[in-house]
N, C-alpha and C positions, 0 to 999 in steps of 0.2 A: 807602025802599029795602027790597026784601024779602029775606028769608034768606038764599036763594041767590043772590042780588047778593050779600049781604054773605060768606057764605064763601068766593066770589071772589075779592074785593077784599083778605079778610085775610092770606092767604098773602103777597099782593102786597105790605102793608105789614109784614111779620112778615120778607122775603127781603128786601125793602129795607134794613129796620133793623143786621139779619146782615151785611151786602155794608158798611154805612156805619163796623159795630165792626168788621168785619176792616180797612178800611180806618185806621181810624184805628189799630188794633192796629201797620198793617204802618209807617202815618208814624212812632210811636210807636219802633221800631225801628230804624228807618231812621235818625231823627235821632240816639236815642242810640247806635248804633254810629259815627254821624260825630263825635259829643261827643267819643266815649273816644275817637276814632284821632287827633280834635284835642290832645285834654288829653295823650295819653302822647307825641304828638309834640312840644309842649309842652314836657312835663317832660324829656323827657331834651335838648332841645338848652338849655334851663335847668341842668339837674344836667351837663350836660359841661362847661358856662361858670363855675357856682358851684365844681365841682372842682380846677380849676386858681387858684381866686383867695379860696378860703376860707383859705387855707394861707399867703398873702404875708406878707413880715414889711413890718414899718409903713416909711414915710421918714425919715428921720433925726430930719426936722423934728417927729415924732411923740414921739420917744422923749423920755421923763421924765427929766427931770438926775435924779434919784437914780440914774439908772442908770450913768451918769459916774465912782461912786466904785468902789474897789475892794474885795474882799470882806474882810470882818474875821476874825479868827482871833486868840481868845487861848487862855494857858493855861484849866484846869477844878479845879476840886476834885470833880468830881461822881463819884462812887460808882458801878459797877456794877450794873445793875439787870436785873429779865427781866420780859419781857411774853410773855403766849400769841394765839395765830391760829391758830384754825382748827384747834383740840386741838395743834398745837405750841408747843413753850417754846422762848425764843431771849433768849441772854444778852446785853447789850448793855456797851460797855463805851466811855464818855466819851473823848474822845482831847485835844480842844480845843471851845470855845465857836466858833459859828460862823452869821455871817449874811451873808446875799445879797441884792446889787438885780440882776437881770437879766432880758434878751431871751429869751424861749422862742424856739429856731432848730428844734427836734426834739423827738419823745419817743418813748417808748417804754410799753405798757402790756403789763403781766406777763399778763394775761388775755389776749395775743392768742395769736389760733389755733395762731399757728406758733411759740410759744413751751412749751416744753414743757419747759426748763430748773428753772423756779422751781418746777413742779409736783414735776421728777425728784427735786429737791433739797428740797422741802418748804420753800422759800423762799416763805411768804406774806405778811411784810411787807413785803416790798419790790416794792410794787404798780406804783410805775411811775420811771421815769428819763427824766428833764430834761436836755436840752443846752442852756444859755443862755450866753449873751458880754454884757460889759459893757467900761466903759470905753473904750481906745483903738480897740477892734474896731469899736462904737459910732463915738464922736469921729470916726474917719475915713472912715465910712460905708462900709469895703469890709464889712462883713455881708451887703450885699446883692450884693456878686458871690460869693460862696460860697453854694455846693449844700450844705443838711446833711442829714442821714439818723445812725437810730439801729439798731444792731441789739439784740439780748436784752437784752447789759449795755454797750455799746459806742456812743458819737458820732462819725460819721464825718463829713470835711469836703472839699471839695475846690470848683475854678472853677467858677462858670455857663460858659455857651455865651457867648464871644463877651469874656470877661476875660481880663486880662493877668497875666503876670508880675510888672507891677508893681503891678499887685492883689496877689498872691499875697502879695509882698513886705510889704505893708502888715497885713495880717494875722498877729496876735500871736497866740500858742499859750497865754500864760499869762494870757491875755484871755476864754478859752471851758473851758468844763467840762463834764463827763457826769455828772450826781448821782443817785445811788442813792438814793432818797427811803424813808424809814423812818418809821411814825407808830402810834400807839396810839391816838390821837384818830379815832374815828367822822367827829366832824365834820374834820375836817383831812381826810382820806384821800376824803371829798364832795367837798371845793375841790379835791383832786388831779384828779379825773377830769374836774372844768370845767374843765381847764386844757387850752389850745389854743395851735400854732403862732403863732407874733405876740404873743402874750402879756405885757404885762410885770407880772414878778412879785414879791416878798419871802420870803425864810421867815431863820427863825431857830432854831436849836436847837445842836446839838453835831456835828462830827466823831466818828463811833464807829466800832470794831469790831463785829462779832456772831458769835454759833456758829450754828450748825445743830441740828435733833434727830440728824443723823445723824454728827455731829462734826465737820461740816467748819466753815471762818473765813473769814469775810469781812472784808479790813481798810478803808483809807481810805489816799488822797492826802492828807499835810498840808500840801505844795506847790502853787504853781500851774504851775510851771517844768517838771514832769515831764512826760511822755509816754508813750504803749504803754500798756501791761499792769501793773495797779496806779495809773492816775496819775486815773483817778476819785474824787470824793469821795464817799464814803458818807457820807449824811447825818440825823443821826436828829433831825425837825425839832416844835418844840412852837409853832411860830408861823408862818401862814403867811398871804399876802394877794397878792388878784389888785389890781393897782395899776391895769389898763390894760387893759380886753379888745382883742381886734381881729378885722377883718375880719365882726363880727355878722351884715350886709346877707347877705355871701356864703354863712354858716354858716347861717342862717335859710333862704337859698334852696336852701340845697343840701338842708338836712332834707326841707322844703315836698316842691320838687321830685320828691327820691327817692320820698315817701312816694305822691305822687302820682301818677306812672310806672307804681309795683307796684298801686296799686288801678286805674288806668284797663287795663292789662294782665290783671288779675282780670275787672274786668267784659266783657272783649274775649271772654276766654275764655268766661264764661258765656255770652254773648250767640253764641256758638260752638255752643257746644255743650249747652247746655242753655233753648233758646226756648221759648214756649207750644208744646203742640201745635197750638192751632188757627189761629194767626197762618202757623207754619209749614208747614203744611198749606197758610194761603192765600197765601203766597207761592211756594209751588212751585207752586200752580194757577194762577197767573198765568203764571208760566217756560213752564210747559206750554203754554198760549195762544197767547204768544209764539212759543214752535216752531211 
């Protein structure tokens, strides 16, 4: 082959090769933007299904007899003491000894958004609050025709869709609680935040009062009979244990999902808006053709 054959021919092999990478640039492409539009389709009809069922409380047939008995409450000799958080001081003050076996129906965490009470008031021990029911509430299975929900400092209760009166009826008030949960324990206030909806759990510690830095008191239910305003326990707890997790499968998929949603939707975007230039390039030269 002489030279000018071959200068020829090499264009021809060098335009070839060009034509085969932009091809394979544009497959390249093409498949992962059907990957991500699969995978975020994917996750969100996953995270709308894990959302509704990360949160169930367990069936009857679930629940742990410990949960059966009813909470203890004795006298204390204990002393007044103070703990700090977070450069505040907060005086605590013993009321009664106090332990619990219950159902997590609700909670509440002082870090959320829209709480901005604990912050106003420099209220930082008291990171989160438990609605749980034991006993009768338990034993007669209506826990599960009641909706619960919690607000700042508050457990709200009321029928599902589609329960009766005679639900309603079965449902005992001095069977469920809202507890203002109080710890100085590192490790204890870690097991607080793994604590989820379904949950069965233990803790023990005391019935207390506290102050504020800025003078104000926080007391404590030492009943269970009460109601409204005041009828929460405030509980400042040295022992606590998750007896039971629940619903795992759903919590896993829902984490999974979420997390997978926001990156297949990242990558959507980039592949949007920021492609090779050369791939794009050959794929509007092709659109062009087309026309």
């Amino acid at each position: 082959m002489g030279r000018d054959q071959w200068y020829q021919i090499c264009p021809l092999i060098i335009n070839r090769n060009n034509n085969n990478n932009r091809e394979l640039k544009k497959l390249v492409y093409e498949t992962g933007k059907k990957l991500l539009k699969l995978a975020l389709l994917l996750a969100l009809v996953a995270l709308s299904i894990s959302y509704f069922q990360k949160d169930d409380l367990p069936d009857k047939s679930a629940v742990l007899r410990e949960l059966y008995q009813e909470p203890v409450q004795i006298e204390t000799s204990a002393e007044p003491f103070t703990i700090e958080r977070e450069g505040a001081v907060y005086t605590i003050t013993p009321l009664y000894e106090y332990e619990l076996y219950g159902l997590v129906t609700s909670q509440h965490n002082a870090k959320s958004w829209f709480d901005y009470y604990h912050e106003r008031w420099q209220d930082f021990i008291n990171i989160k609050d438990l609605c749980v029911v034991w006993g009768p509430n338990l034993d007669s299975g209506v826990y599960q025709k009641i909706k619960f929900s919690n607000g700042s400092f508050t457990c709200y209760w009321n029928l599902r869709h589609g329960a009766t009166r005679a639900d309603w009826a079965k449902f005992k008030n001095e069977a469920v609680s809202n507890n203002h949960i109080l710890s100085a324990s590192e490790q204890i206030n870690e097991k607080l935040k793994d604590i989820q909806v379904g949950d069965q759990i233990y803790f023990k510690g005391h019935l207390v009062s506290y102050t504020f830095p800025n003078g104000g008191t926080r007391g404590s239910s030492t009943t269970r009979t009460d109601t409204w305003n005041g009828a929460c326990e405030t509980v400042y707890i040295t022992d606590l244990v998750i007896l039971k997790k629940a619903n795992q499968f759903w919590r896993l998929l829902f984490v999974i999902s979420k997390y997978t949603a926001i990156a297949s939707f990242l990558g959507l975007v980039v592949l949007a808006f920021w492609p090779d230039r050369s791939l794009k390039n050959s794929i509007g030269g092709d659109i062009e053709k087309q026309i």
